[in-house]
C-alpha positions in Angstrom: -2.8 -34.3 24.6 -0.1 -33.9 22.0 -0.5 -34.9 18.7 2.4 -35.5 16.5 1.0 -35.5 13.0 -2.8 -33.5 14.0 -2.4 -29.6 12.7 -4.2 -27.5 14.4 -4.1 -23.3 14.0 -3.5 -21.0 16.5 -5.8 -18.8 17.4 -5.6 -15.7 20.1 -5.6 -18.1 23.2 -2.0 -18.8 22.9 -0.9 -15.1 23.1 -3.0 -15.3 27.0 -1.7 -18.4 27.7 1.8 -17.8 27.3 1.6 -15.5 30.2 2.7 -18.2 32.9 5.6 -16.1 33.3 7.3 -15.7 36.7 9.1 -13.2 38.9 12.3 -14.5 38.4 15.1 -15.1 41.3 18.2 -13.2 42.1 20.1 -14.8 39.9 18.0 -13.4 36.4 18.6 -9.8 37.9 22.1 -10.3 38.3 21.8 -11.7 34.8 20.1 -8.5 33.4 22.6 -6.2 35.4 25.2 -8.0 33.5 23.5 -7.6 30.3 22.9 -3.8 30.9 26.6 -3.2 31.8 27.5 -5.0 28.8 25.5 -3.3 26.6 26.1 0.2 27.3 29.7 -0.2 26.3 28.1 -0.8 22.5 28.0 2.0 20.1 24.2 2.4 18.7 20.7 3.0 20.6 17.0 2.7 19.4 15.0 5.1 20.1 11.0 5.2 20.2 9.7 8.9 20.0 7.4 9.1 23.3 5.0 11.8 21.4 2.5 9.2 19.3 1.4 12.3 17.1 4.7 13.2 16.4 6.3 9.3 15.3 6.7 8.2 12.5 7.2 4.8 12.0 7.8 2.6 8.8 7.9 -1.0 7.5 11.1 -1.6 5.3 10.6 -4.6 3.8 14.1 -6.7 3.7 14.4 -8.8 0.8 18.2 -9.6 -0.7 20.2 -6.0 -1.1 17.1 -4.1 -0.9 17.2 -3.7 3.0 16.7 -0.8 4.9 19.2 1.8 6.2 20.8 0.7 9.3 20.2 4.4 10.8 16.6 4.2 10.3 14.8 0.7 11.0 10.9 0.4 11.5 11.3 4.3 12.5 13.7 3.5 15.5 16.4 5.6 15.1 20.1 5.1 16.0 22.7 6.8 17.2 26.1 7.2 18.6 25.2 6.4 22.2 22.9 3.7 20.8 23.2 0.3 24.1 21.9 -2.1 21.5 24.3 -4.3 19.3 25.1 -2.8 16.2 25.4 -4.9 13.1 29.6 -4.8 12.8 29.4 -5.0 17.1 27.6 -8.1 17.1 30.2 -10.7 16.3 32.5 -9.2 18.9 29.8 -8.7 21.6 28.5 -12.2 21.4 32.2 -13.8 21.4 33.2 -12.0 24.5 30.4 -12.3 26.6 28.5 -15.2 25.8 30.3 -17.5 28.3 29.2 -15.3 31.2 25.9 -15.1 30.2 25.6 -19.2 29.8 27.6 -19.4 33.5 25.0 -17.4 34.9 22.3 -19.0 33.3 23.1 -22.4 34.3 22.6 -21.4 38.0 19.4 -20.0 37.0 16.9 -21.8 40.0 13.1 -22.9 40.0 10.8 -20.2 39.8 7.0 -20.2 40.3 5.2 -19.2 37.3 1.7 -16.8 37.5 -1.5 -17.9 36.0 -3.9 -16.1 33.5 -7.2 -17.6 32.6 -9.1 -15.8 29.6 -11.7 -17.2 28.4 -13.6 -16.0 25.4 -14.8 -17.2 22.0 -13.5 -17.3 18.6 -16.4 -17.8 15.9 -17.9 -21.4 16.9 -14.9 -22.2 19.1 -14.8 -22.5 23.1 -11.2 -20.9 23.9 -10.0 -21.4 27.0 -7.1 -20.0 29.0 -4.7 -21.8 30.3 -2.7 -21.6 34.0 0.7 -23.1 34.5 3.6 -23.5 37.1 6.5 -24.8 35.3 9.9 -23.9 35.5 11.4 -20.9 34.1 13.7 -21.0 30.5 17.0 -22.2 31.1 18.5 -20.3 28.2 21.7 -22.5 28.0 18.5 -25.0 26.5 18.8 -23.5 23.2 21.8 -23.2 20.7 22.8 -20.1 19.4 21.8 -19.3 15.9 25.8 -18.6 15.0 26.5 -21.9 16.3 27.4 -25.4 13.8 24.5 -27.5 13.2 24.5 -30.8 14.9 22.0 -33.1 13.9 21.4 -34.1 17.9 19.7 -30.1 18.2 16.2 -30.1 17.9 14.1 -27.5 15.5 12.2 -25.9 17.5 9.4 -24.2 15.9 7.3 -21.2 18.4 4.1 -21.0 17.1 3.0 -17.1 17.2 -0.2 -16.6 16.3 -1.4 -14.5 13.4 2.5 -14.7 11.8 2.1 -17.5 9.2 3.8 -20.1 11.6 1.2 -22.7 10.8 2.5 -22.0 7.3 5.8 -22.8 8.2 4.5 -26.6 9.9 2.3 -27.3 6.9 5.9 -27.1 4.9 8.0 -28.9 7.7 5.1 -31.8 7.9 3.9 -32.0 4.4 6.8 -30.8 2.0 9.3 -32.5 3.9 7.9 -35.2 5.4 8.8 -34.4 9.1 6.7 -35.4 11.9 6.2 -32.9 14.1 5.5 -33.3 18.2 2.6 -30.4 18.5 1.3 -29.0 21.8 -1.0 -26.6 23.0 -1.5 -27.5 26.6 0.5 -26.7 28.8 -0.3 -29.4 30.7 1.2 -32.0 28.2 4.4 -30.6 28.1 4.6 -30.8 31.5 3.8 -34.3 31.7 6.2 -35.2 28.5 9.0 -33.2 30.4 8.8 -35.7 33.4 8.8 -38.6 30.5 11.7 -37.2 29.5 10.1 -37.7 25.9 13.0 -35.3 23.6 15.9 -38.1 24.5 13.5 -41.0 24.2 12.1 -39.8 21.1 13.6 -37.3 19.1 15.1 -38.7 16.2 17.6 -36.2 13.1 14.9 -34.8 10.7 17.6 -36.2 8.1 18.2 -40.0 9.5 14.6 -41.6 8.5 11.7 -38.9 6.4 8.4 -40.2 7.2 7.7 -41.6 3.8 10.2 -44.6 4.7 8.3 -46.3 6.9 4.9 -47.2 8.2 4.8 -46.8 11.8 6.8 -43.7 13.5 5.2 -44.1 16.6 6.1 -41.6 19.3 9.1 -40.4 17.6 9.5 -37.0 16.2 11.7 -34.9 14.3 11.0 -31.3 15.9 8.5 -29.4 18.4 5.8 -27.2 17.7 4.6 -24.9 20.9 3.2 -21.6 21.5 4.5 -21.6 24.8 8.1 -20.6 25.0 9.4 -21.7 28.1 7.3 -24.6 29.4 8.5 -25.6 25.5 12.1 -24.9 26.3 11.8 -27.2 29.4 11.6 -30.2 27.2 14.8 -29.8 25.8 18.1 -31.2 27.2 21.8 -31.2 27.6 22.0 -34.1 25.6 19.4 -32.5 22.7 19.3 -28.6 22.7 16.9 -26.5 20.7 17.3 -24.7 17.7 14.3 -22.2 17.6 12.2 -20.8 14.6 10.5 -17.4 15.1 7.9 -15.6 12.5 7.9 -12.5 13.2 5.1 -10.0 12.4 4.7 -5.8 13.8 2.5 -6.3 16.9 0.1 -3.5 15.9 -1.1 -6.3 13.1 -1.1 -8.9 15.4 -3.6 -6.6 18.0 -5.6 -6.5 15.3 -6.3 -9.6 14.6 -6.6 -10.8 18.1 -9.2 -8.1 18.7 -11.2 -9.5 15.5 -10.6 -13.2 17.1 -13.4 -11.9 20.1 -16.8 -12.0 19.6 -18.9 -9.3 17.9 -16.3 -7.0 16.3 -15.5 -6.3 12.6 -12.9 -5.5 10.5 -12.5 -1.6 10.3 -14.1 -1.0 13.6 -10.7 0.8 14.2 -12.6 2.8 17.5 -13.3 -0.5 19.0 -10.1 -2.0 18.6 -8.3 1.3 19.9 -10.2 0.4 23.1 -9.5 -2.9 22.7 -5.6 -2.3 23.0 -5.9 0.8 25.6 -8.2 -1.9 28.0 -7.5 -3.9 30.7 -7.8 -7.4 29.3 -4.8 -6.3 26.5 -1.8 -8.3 27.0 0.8 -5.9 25.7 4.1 -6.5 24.8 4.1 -10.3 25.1 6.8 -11.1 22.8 8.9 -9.2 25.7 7.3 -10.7 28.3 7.7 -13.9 26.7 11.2 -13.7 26.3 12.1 -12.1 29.4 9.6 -13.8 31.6 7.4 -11.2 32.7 3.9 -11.9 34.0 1.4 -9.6 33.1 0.5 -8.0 36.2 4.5 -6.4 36.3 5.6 -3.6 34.0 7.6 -4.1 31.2 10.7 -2.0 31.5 13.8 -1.1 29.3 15.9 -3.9 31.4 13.4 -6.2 30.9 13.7 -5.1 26.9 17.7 -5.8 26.8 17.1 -9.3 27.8 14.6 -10.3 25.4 16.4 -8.4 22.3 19.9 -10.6 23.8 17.3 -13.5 23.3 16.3 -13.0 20.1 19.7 -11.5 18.3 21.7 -15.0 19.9 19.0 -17.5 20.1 16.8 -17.6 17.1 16.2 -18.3 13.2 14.3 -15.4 12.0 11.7 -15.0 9.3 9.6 -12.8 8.5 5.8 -12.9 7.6 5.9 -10.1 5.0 8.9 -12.9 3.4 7.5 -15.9 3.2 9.5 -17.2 0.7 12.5 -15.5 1.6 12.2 -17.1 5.5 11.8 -20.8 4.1 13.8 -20.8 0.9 17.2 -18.6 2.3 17.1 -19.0 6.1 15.3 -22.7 7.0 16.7 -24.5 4.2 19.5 -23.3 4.2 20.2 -24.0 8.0 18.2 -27.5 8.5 19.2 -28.3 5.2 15.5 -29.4 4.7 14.4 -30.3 1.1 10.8 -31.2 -0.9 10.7 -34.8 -1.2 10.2 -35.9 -4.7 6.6 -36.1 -4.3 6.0 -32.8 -3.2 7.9 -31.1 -5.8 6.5 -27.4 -6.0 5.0 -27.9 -2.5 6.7 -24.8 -0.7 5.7 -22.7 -3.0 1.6 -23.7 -2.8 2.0 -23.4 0.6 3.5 -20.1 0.9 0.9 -18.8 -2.0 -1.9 -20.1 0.1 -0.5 -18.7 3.4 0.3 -15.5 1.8 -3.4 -15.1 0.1 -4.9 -16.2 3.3 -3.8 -13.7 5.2 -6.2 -11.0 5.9 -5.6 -7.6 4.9 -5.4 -4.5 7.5 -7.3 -1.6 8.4 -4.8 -0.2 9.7 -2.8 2.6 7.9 0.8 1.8 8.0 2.4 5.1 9.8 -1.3 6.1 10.6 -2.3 7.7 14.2 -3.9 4.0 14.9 -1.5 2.1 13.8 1.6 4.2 15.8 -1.1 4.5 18.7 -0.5 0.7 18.9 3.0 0.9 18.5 3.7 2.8 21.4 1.1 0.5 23.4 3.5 -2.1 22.5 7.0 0.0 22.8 9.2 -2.6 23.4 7.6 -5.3 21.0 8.1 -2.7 18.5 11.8 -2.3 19.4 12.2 -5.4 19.2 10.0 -5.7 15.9 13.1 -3.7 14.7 15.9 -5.6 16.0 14.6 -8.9 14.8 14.2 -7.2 11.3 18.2 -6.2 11.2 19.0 -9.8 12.7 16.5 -11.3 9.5 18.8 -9.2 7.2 22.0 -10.2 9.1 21.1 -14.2 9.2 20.5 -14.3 5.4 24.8 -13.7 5.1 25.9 -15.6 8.2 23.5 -18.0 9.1 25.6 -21.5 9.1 25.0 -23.8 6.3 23.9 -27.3 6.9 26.4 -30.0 6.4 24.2 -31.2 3.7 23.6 -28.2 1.7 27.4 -27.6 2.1 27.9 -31.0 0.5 25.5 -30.4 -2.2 26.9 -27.3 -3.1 30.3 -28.9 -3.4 28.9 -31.8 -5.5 27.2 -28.9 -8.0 30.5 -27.3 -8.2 32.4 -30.4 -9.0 30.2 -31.4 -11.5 30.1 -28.1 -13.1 33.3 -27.0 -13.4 33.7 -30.6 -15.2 32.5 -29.0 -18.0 35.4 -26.8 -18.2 38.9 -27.5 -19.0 41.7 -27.5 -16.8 44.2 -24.6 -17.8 47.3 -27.0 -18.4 45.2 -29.0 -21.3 46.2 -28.7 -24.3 44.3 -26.7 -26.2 41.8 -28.3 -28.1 39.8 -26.3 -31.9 36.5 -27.7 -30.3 37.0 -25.5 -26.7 35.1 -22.5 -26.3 36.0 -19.8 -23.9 34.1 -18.7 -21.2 34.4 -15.1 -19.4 33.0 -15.0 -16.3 31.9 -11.7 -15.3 32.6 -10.3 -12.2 30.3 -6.9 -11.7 32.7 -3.6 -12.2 35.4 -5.6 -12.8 36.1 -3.9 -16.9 33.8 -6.5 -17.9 32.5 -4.1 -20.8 36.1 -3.1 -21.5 36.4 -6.9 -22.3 33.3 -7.3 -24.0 33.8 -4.7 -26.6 37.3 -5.3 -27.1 36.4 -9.2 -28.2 33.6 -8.0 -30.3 35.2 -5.1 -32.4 38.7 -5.9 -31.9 39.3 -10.0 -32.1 36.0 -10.1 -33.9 34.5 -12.4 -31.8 30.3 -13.1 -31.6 29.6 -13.6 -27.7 26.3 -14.6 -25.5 24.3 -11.5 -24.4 20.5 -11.1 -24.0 19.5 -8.3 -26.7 15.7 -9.1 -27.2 14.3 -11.0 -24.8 13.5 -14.1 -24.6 16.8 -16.6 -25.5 16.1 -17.1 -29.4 19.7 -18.0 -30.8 18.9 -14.7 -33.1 22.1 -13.8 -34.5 22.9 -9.4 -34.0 26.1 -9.2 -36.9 26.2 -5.5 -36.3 26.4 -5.7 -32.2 28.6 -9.8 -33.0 26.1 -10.9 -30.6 24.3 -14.5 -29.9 20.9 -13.3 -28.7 21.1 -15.8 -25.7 20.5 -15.3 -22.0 22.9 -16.5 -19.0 22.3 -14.0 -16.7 20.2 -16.2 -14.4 19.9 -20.0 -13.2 16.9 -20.5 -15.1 17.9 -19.1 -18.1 20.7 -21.5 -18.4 18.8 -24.0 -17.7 16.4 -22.6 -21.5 20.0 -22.3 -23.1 21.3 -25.7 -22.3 18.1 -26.8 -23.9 19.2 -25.1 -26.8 21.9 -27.4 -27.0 23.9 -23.7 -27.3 27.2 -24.6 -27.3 26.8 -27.7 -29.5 25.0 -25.2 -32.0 28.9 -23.1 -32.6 26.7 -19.8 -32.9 29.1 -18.1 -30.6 33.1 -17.7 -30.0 32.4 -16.7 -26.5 30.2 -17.2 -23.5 29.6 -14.8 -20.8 27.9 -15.3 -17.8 27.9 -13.7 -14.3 27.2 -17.0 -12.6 30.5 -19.1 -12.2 28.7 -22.7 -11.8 25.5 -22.4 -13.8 27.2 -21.0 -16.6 29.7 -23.2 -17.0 27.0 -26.5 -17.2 26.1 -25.2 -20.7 29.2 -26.6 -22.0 29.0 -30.7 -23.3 31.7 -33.2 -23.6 31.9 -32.2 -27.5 32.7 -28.7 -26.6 34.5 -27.9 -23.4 35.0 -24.5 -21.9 38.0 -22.7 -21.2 37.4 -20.3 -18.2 38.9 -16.7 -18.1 37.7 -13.5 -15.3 38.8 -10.4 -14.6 39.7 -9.7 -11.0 39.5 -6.5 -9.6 40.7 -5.5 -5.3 37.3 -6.4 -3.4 37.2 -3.1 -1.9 37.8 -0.6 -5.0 35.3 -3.1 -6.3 32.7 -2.8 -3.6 32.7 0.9 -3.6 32.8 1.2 -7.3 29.7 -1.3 -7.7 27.7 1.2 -4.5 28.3 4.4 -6.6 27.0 2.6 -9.8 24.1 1.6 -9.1 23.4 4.9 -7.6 23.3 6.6 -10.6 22.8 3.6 -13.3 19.5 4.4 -14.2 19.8 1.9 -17.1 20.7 -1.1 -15.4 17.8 -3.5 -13.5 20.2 -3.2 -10.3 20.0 0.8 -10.0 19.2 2.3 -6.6 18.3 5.7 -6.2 17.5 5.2 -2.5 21.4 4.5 -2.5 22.3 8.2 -2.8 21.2 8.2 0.8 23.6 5.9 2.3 27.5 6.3 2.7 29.6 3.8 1.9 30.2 2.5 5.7 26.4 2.4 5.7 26.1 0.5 2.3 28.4 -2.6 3.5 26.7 -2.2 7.2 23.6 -3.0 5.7 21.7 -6.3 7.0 22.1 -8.7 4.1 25.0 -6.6 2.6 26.0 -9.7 -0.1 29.7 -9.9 1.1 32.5 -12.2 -0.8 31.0 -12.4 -4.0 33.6 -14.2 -5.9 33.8 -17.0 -3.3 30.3 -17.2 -3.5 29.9 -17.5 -7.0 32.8 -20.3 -6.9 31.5 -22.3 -4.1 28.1 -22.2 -5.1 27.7 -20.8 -1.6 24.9 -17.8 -2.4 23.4 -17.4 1.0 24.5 -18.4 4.5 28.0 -18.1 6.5 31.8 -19.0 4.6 34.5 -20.4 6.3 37.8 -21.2 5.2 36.8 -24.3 3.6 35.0 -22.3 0.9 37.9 -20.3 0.4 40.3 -23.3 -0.8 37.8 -24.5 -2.9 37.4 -20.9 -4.7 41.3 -21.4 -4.6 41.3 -24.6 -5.9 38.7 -23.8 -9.0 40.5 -20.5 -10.2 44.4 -22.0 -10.1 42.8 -25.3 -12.2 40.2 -23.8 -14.3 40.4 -19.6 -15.0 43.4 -17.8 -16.8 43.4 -15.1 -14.7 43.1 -11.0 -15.2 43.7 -8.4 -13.2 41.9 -5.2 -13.7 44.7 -2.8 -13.1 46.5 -4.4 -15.4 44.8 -5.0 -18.8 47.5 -4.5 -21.1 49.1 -6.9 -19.6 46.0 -9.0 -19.3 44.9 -9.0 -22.7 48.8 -10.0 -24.4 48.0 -13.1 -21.9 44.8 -13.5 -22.9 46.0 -13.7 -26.8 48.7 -16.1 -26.0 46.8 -18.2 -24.1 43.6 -18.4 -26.6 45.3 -17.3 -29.8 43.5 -14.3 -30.4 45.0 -11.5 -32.6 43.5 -7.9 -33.6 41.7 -7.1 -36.6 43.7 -3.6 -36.9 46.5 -2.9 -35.2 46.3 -0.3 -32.0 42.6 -1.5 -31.5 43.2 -3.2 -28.0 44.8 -0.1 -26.7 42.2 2.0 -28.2 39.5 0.3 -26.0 41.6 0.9 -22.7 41.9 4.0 -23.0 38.0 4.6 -23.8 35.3 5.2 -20.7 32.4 2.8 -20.4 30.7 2.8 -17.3 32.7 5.0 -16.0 31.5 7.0 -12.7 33.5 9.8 -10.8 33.8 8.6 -6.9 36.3 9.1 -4.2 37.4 6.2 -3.0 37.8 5.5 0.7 41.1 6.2 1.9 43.4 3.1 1.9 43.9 1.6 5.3 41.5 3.9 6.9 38.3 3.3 8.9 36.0 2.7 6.0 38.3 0.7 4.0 39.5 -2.0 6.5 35.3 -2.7 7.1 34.8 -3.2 3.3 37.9 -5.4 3.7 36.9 -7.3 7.2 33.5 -7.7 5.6 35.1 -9.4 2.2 38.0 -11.1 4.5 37.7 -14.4 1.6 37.4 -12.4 -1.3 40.2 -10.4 -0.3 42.4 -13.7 0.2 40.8 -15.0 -3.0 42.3 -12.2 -5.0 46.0 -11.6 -3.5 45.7 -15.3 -4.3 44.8 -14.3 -8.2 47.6 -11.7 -8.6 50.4 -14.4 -7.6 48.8 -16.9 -10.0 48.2 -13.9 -12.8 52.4 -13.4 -12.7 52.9 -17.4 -12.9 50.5 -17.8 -15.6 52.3 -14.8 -17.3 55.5 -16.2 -17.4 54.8 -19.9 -18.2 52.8 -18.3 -21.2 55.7 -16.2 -22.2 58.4 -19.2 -22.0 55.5 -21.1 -24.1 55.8 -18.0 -26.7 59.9 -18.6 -26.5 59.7 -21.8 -27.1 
């Protein structure tokens, strides 16, 4: 039976059940030819070395920038004549050729499923295998990651065993208040797919949280399955799936289904090395899952193209080793799930627990077991890989919930309310505010207000935020660098205190709540072309050994390989001014960034400072303590790294620009209103 609230955890059963895979019809061949024509036109391959001794392979953890290198992921290595989708290649690949696929798959026909029994115990605990003979996955059942959340799709959570997935219910069901429809039998989805129970039942995860109302009855708000396809069967035209993987390297997940059997122990590395080289081994099942193969039947590198199309189109990825990264920038950010007010702090116990809980391995990362495994389970491993780059990709582009979106719009508003509009009139009480865009002659700026207007600003000397005054450096000891910091400084009542002339914070919205009704901000920036910007910021932090952002492992990566990066954090100044952090932009986001910067910021342009900084003393009345001081500072060097920049219009340059298509927008926007605020400040000067 299913049970909609009951949790129960997987255990090693569910990997051998989910074998009721089927020798498909004509029509999934046809499919996979398709699939293998298509993808031989793309420019990148992984490759698994064949010699065990002789592979290396390594975890590269992905969390924010500090991703791996595209041309070397989990030891798979790419190159030119690579018939996977590359990162830049996905977009167009998926465009172009989804349509076919979803034709085809729509004609996909009934197809007997084969049956594995195992049977075997777990501690005190009968398991039992399970047969089946259900229809095939009609892959048309599930949206595509990429796709605009409607609430009428159904989450869709896959329960793998051993990944922390019963981590990710405890959230959905006890954070959020979701109620979740939970099977394990195969049998009961069958029956509720006859009932037709996902269009009877299924009601938004957003329209009623289960702390409304006493009696939910059958109704549900998402699924929770190990079994992939018989799960996929419940779904509809009317309600599609939107699917949740964990994902973990299989060579873990061996291990801990060979200590699931009776009478081993951890470390017994010998016995589970005959465990995985045996017959009763189910290798590769996230491939076979995926691509419907039954056990009995060879996986093979066709068989590996369909299930990596699968899993780069079809699902939300997280990661095991990123627990907190999976729930807090990829499921939130796409359900648009939240903590209900009772459970504030509740993801985070959850996670801690889950993360503590999880045993640690005997196996040597790299080591002859652990790559012994690996190659046992080639293609999961490949696939390990891919799903790692699509993890990196989904944290930039993964769409944004309609309620996150409005939420972030509702933070900006109120935010930037704390600001004054540029056309006010200038008020003694306003204080001005620089945001500070990264590389963008922010410590030009800074040092030119301290030691040439005479100005004290906000800067973090000493940590912690003490309102310590620094006379010699004309520096507010407060911090603003981060969310929670302003969040301290606000409680400081900071700008109410008139320690400071200036503030300066990298964060657009957060730093511009510090201002109160008794002293309003008035916003200015520095704008510099998002390209020469991007490539100036990747050479920095290669050799800023100084700064909490340097990375060495950066002097290993070109350019082209820095912005190809999964997670590369494109569009930062729409970002910053939407409030948008994580997730995909659209153009919305860019008239709102538009919008803030024509009403709020007196604008700079970094190729221009002279120019910038006459504006900036007309516009705030600023004048020099000594004559000549202003032009002193612009012709010092601070920060200042020798690079060569990428040629203009070339190869390399129109990616950094396609990959910042908003930001780029954003700031031809900037010059046009830096020359109108120019000469409406000059006719104000005339006048």
């Amino acid at each position: 039976m299913s049970h909609p609230t009951r949790r129960r955890r997987p255990v090693a059963l569910f990997l051998l059940a989910s074998a009721s895979f089927a020798a498909t019809s004509i029509t999934l061949s046809l499919l996979l030819s398709l699939e293998t024509s298509l993808l031989s036109k793309s420019p990148f391959v992984m490759q698994l070395d064949d010699d065990v001794n002789n592979h290396d392979m390594t975890i590269a953890a992905l969390h924010d920038e500090k991703s791996f290198r595209p041309t070397q992921m989990m030891g798979h290595q790419l190159n030119e004549q690579e018939d996977g989708i590359a990162t830049a290649q996905y977009e167009y690949y998926d465009q172009q050729h989804h349509n076919r696929r979803l034709q085809l798959s729509m004609t996909e026909e009934k197809v007997t499923t084969t049956s594995n029994t195992n049977n075997y115990e777990n501690n005190n605990n009968a398991i039992i295998g399970q047969s089946t003979n259900n229809q095939g996955v009609i892959v048309n059942m599930l949206r595509r990651a990429r796709d605009k959340v409607d609430e009428k799709d159904v989450p869709f959570l896959l329960q793998v065993p051993y990944t922390n997935s019963d981590v990710i219910y405890n959230i959905m069901t006890e954070c959020y208040g979701l109620v979740g429809r939970e099977y394990w039998d195969v049998e009961d989805l069958q029956r509720d797919e006859k009932e037709n129970v996902v269009d009877s039942y299924y009601v938004s995860s957003h329209d009623r949280p289960k702390e409304m109302f006493h009696n939910f009855g059958k109704r549900f708000h998402f699924l929770s399955t190990p079994h992939y396809q018989e799960g996929t069967s419940l779904l509809t035209l009317k309600h599609k799936g939107r699917i949740i993987l964990m994902l973990r390297h299989p060579a873990y997940i061996a291990e801990r289904m060979y200590l699931s059997r009776p009478n081993t122990q951890k470390g017994d590395l010998k016995g589970l090395l005959q465990y995985v080289n045996g017959t009763d081994y189910y290798d590769n099942w996230m491939t076979r899952m995926l691509a419907n193969v039954p056990k009995e039947e060879k996986v093979t590198e066709e068989h590996f193209k369909y299930a990596r199309m699968v899993l780069e189109n079809k699902f939300i990825i997280g990661m095991t080793s990123d627990m907190a990264e999976t729930v807090k920038k990829r499921i939130n950010l796409h359900f648009g799930w939240k903590e209900l007010p009772s459970k504030q702090g509740c993801e985070l116990e959850y996670i801690k627990k889950g993360t503590m809980e999880l045993p640690t391995s005997a196996l040597e990362e790299g080591g002859r077991e652990w790559r012994f495994i690996a190659k046992k389970n080639l293609f999961d491993s490949k696939l390990m890989a891919r799903g790692m780059a699509v993890f990196g990709m989904q944290k930039m582009r993964i769409p944004v919930h309609p309620y996150t979106v409005r939420d972030d719009r509702k933070a900006v508003s109120e935010a930037f309310g704390h600001l004054r509009n540029v056309q006010d009139e200038i008020d003694s009480s306003d204080i001005p505010f620089f945001w500070h865009i990264p590389k963008a002659s922010g410590t030009t700026v800074k040092e030119v207000m301290s030691k040439c207007y005479n100005l004290i600003r906000t800067e973090m000397v000493d940590p912690p935020s003490s309102l310590d005054l620094f006379p010699e450096k004309k520096v507010l000891n407060v911090d603003l660098t981060t969310p929670e910091a302003i969040v301290v400084a606000r409680g400081y009542n900071v700008a109410d205190s008139k320690l400071a002339d200036v503030f300066i914070s990298q964060l657009a919205v957060e730093g511009s709540t510090v201002f109160t009704t008794y002293h309003m901000g008035r916003a200015f920036t520095i704008m510099r072309h998002p390209v020469i910007l991007a490539a100036s910021l990747f050479y920095y932090r290669r050799i800023a050994t100084w700064e909490p952002t340097y990375r060495p492992d950066f002097n290993d990566l070109t350019l082209q390989e820095y912005v190809e990066m999964p997670g590369y954090y494109d569009n930062w100044m729409v970002r910053m001014l939407t409030n948008a952090k994580l997730g995909g932009l659209n153009e919305g986001h860019l008239e709102i960034a538009k919008a803030v910067i024509k009403e709020k910021f007196i604008i700079g342009i970094s190729d221009h400072m002279d120019e910038t900084f006459r504006q900036l003393e007309s516009y705030f009345g600023w004048k020099e303590q000594e004559a000549g001081c202003v032009k002193s500072f612009l012709g010092a060097s601070f920060n200042k790294n020798k690079y060569e920049l990428p040629e203009r219009g070339g190869p390399v340059w129109n990616s950094i620009a396609e990959k910042n298509k908003f930001d780029m927008q954003l700031y031809y926007f900037a010059l046009e209103l830096f020359g109108e605020q120019g000469k409406k400040l000059r006719r104000t000067q005339v006048g």
